[in-house]
N, C-alpha and C positions, 0 to 999 in steps of 0.2 A: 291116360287120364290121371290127373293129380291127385293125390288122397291127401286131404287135408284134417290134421285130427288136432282137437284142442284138449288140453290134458287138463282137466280142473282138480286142481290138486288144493287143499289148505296151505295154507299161510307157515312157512316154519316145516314142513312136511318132508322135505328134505329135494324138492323138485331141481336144485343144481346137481345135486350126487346124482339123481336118473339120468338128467342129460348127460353130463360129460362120464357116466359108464357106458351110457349104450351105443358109445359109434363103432362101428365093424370094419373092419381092416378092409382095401380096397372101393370103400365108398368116397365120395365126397360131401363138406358139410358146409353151408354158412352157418354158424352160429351168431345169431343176434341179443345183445346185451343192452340194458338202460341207459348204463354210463361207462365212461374211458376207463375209473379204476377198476373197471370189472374183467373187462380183455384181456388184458396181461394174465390177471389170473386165469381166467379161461385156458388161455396157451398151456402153462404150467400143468391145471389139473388134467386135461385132456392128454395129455403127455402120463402122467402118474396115476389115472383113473385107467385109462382104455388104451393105453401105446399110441395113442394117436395125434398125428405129426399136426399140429395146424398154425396157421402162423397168423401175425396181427400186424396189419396196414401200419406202417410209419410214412411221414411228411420226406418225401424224398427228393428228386431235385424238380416235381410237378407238383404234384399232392397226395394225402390220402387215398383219395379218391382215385387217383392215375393208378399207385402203388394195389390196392385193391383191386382194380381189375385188370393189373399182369399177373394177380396171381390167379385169379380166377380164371382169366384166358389160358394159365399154364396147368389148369385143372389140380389148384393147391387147395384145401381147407381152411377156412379162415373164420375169424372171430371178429367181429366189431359190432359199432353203437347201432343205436337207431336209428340214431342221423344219418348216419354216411351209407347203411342199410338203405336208405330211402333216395342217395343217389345212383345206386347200381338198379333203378328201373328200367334202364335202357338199355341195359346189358339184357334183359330178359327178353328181348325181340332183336336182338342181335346174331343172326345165323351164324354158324359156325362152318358151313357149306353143303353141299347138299352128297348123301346116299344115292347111288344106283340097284334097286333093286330087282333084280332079274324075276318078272313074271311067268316065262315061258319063250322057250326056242323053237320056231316054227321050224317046218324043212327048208324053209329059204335061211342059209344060213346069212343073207345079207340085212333078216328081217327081223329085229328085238324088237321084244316088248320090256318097256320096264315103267320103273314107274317112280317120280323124284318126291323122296322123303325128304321135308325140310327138316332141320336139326339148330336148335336153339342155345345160345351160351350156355343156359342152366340147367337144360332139359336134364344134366347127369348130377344133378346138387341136390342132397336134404337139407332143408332152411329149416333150422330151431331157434324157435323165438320164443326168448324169456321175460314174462311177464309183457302180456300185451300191455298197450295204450291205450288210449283214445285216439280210434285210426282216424279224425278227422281236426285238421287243424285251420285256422281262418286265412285266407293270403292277404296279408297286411301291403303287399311288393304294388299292389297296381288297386286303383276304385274300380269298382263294377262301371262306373259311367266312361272312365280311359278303356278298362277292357272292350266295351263294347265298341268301341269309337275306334281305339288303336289295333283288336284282332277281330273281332267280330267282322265289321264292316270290310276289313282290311283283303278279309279272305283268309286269315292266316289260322284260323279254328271253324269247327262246323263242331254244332250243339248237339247233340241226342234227345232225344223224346224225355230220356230218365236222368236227363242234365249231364252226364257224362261228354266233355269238352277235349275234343282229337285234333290233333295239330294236320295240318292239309299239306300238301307236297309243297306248295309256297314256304310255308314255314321250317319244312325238310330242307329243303334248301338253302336260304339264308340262316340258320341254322350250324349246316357242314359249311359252308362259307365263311362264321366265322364272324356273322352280321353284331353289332354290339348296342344299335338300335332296338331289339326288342328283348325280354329278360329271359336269359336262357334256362335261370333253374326253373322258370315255370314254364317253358319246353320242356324239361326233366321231366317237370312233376305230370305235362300232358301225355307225353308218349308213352309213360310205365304206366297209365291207364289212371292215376291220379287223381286230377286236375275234373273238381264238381262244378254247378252252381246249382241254388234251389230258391227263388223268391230274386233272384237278380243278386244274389251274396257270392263270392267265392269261397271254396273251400278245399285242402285237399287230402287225399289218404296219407297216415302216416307210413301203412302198408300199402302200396300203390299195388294196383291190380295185377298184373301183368307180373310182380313178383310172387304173387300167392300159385297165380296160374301156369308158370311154367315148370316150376322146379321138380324133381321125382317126388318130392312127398312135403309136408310142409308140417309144423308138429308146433303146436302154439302154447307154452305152458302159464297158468294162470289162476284164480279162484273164483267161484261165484260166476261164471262166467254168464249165466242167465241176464246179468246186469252191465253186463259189459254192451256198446255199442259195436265193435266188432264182431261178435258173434252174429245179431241181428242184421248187421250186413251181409255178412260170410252165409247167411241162409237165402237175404233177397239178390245175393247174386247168382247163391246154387240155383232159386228157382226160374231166373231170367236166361239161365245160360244151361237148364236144363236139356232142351233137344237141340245144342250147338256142339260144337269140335271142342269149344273150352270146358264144355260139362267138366264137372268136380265131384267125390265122393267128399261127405263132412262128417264128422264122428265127433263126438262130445265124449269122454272117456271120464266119468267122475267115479269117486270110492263110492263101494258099497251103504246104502243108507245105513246099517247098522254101526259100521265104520265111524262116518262123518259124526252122525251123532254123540258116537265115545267120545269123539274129539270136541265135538261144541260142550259138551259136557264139562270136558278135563278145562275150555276154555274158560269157560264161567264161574268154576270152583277157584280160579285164580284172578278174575277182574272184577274192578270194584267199579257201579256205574252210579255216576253220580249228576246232579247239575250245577249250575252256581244261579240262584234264585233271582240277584240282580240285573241278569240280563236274559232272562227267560221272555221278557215284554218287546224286547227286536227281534225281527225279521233275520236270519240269518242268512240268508239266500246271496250268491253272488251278486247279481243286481240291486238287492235291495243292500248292503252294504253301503257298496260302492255310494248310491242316490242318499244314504241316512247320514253317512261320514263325511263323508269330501264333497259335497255338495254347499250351495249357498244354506248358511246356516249348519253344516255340519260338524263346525267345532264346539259347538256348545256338546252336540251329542255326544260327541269322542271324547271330550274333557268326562263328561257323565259314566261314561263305558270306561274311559281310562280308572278314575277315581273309585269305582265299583270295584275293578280287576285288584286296583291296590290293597283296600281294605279289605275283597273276599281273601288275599293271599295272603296279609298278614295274621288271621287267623288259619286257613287250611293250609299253607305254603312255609307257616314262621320254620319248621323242622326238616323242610325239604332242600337238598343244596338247588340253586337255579340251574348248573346245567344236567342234568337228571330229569327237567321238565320240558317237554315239546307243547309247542302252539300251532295251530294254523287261523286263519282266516284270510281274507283278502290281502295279497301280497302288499300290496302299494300302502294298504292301512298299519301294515306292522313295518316293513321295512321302508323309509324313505328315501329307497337311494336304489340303484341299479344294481345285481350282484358285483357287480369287479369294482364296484366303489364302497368307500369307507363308508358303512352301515348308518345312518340316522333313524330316529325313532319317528317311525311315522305317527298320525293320526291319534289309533285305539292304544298307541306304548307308552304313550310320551307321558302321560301321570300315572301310568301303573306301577312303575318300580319295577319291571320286569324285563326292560331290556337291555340296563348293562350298559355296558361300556364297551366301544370297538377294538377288537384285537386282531392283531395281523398272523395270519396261520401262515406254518412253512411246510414243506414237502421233506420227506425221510432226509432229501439231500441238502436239507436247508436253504432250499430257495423260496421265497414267496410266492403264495399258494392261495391266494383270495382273504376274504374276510370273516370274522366272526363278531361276536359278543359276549362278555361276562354273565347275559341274560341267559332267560326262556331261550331253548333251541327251536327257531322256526324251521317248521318243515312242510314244504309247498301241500297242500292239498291231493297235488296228481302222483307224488311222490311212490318210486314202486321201488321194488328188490336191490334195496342196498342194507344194510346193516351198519351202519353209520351213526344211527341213533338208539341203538339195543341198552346201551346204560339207563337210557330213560326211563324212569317207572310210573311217571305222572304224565297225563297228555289232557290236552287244553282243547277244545273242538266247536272253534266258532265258526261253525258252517252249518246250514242247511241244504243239501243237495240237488240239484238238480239237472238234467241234460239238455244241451240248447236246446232250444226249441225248431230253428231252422235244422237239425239234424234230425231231429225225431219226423218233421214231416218229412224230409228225404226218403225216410226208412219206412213210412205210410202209417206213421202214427200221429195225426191231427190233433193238437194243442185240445185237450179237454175230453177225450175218448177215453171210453174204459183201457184200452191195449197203451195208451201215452201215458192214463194213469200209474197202470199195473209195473209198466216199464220204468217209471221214473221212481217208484219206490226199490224195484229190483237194483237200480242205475247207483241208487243211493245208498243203500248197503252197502255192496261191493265197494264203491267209494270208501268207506269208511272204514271197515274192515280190513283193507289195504292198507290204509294209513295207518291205523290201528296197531297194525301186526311190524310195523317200522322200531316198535319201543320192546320191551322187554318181556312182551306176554308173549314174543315168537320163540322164546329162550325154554329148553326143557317139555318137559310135555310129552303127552302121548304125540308120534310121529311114527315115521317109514321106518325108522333104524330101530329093530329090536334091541339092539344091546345098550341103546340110550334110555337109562332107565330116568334120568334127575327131574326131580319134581318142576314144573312149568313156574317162572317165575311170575311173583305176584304185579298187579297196576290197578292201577286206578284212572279212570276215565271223565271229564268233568264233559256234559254239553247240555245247555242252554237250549237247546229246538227239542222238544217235545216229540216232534215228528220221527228225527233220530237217535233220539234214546230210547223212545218205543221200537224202533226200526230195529235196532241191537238188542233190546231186550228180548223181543216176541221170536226174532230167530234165532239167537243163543234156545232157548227155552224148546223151540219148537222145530227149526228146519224152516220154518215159512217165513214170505216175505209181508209184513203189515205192519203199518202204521198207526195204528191203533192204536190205543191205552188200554190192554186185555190182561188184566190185573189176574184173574181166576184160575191162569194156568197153571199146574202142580210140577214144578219144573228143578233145576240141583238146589244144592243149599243157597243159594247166592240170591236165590227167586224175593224169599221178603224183604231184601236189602233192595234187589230192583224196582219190586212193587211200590216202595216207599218213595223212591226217588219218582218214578212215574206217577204216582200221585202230586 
């Protein structure tokens, strides 16, 4: 049975030194990471931390993807992304051959009993995975109306009652065939237990099933996990698969309350929370962005949003250098252009004075390396454990939070119920907090390393939605998760500076 434990560790706490100390000589590891600059170093510390050999998938004369699982066939340890993490689902039902075990020798000696254990690629692997996602992503590759028409009908999937979508021996087949008619990573995504629908949508795990469920242990590290949409999975599948062979133990391992609280504590004596008044009257919500900006008629209101962000930053911003300050909101509204293309200012930038001028960034070795700006650094909203933007001491937070709505009912919480409510403010935190902890208040501070004694560096925080600045306030202050405007509580010194801003 898999034991699966999710480590909820604070932000800054020191959750890569745990990982890459605790692997024990003679075992096997996948280690999973956010992004490719991350791997390499994985390799190195796991080497200088723990003696332990692991190596990282290179483009070899197939792929990544080939290269990763020769080694995991040759029972190596290995580091990579989350992407490619989420093509090894099929390695997870892949037998490695079957055990004879001897139940008992009758007197007939022509007469065994035994009995065939099957044995799975992964069944000998611990998978550590660093900073979950959001295990649920939208499949853009095919419409719900082709789906049902070209697999559906076809034969080539059968539905499950709980939407769960399993590819049928048809599919198995043209498949290993080889067939180029129908789309094989969403074979990938069906057979490592993947591959949802819910309301006629597609959708799939970024952790596909079938990888949580085979391996000897699974060890998930993260914060706030409460608000996370993978843990609320990771509970309705413990309770679905309760009295099955796939049964799972789940453990939640968070610090001591007395603990976390030094720590929110030590957080709030160091962040400045603030709003910017001008745009306090929009909706900041994904959707409603999207519908207020880029819509018929939504340049007048970008021009309004842009020309506000100008004037509030030449009086809050006049002494701050630009790249020191992070932004997010809706990607398409700030950047105009695709990553690997030359940046233009979208929509909310283009009269703000905030985004700069496009600069071509290079790699140590001086090759070109994507794009940047002279401006504000955007930093996507789902943004998790990189340190990339630690110099930032200002962060910009045009967002209101919220969790799809076709996920939340997957997960049996109906748009408008106390349990979608409660979850959507938990869902929104943890958002924030994560991105939060991207700038320079993950720096110093009380953490896991005793001998780190350096004071936690200062920031300041600007956001617009009421909703989420009460959100951060009330749980700095208190531990709890509310939405409120709960001005009365007697909280570190930082509390009448919050109250005034929540006012």
């Amino acid at each position: 049975m898999t034991h699966i434990t999710i480590k909820d560790r604070p932000c800054g706490w020191g959750k890569s030194t745990e990982i890459f100390s605790s692997y024990k000589a003679g075992e096997k590891y996948i280690t999973v990471l956010p992004f490719l600059s991350e791997v390499d170093r994985a390799v190195k510390r796991a080497a200088s931390e723990s003696k332990h050999i692991m190596y990282a998938p290179v483009d070899t004369q197939g792929s990544k993807t080939d290269h990763v699982t020769d080694l995991i066939k040759a029972g190596k340890s290995v580091a990579c992304t989350h992407a490619l993490f989420f093509r090894l689902g099929t390695l997870a039902t892949t037998k490695t051959g079957e055990t004879l075990d001897i139940v008992g020798l009758l007197s007939d000696a022509h007469n065994l009993k035994v009995s065939h254990t099957e044995h799975f690629l992964l069944d000998d692997f611990h998978v550590i995975i660093d900073e979950a996602i959001d295990p649920f992503n939208t499949v853009n590759t095919v419409t719900p109306n082709d789906f049902q028409k070209d697999y559906v009908e076809l034969g080539l999937v059968e539905v499950c009652p709980d939407g769960k979508i399993s590819p049928t021996g048809l599919w198995d087949t043209r498949y290993r065939d080889g067939g180029q008619t129908f789309d094989r990573s969403l074979y990938e995504q069906a057979k490592s237990g993947a591959l949802y629908t819910v309301q006629g949508k597609l959708f799939v795990l970024t952790i596909p099933t079938e990888l949580m469920l085979r391996p000897k242990s699974v060890t998930i590290y993260t914060y706030l996990s409460g608000g996370t949409v993978l843990l609320k999975f990771m509970q309705r599948l413990q309770q679905q698969l309760s009295d099955t062979s796939d049964a799972f133990t789940l453990e939640v391992d968070r610090l001591a309350p007395v603990d976390e609280a030094a720590w929110r504590q030590d957080v709030s004596r160091a962040l400045l929370i603030n709003s910017i008044p001008a745009l306090e009257s929009y909706n900041w919500s994904y959707s409603k962005q999207l519908a207020t900006f880029s819509k018929s008629g939504g340049k007048v209101a970008a021009r309004r949003v842009g020309m506000a962000l100008k004037h509030w930053a030449g009086k809050e911003l006049a002494a701050t250098h630009k790249g020191t300050v992070m932004l997010t909101c809706a990607r398409d509204l700030w950047c105009g252009s695709a990553n690997t293309q030359q940046p233009m200012a979208g929509p909310l930038a283009k009269d703000s004075r905030l985004f700069g001028n496009a600069v071509r960034e290079y790699d140590e070795a001086g090759f070109a390396d994507g794009w940047s700006t002279t401006g504000v650094k955007f930093v996507a909203n789902t943004t998790r454990g990189v340190n990339d933007y630690i110099l930032c001491g200002t962060a910009i937070y045009l967002y209101d939070q919220h969790p799809n709505p076709n996920v939340t009912l997957f997960l049996g919480m109906p748009k408008g119920s106390k349990a979608e409510r409660e979850f959507s403010d938990a869902y929104a935190l943890s958002e924030l907090v994560q991105w939060l902890f991207r700038s320079c208040i993950r720096s110093g501070g009380m953490n896991s390393v005793p001998s780190d004694i350096r004071p936690r560096r200062k920031a300041v925080v600007y956001i617009p939605s009421a909703r989420m600045r009460n959100l951060l306030i009330n749980w700095l202050a208190t531990g709890e998760v509310c939405s409120m405007d709960r001005k009365a509580f007697p909280t570190s010194p930082k509390t009448s500076t919050s109250e005034r801003v929540a006012a």
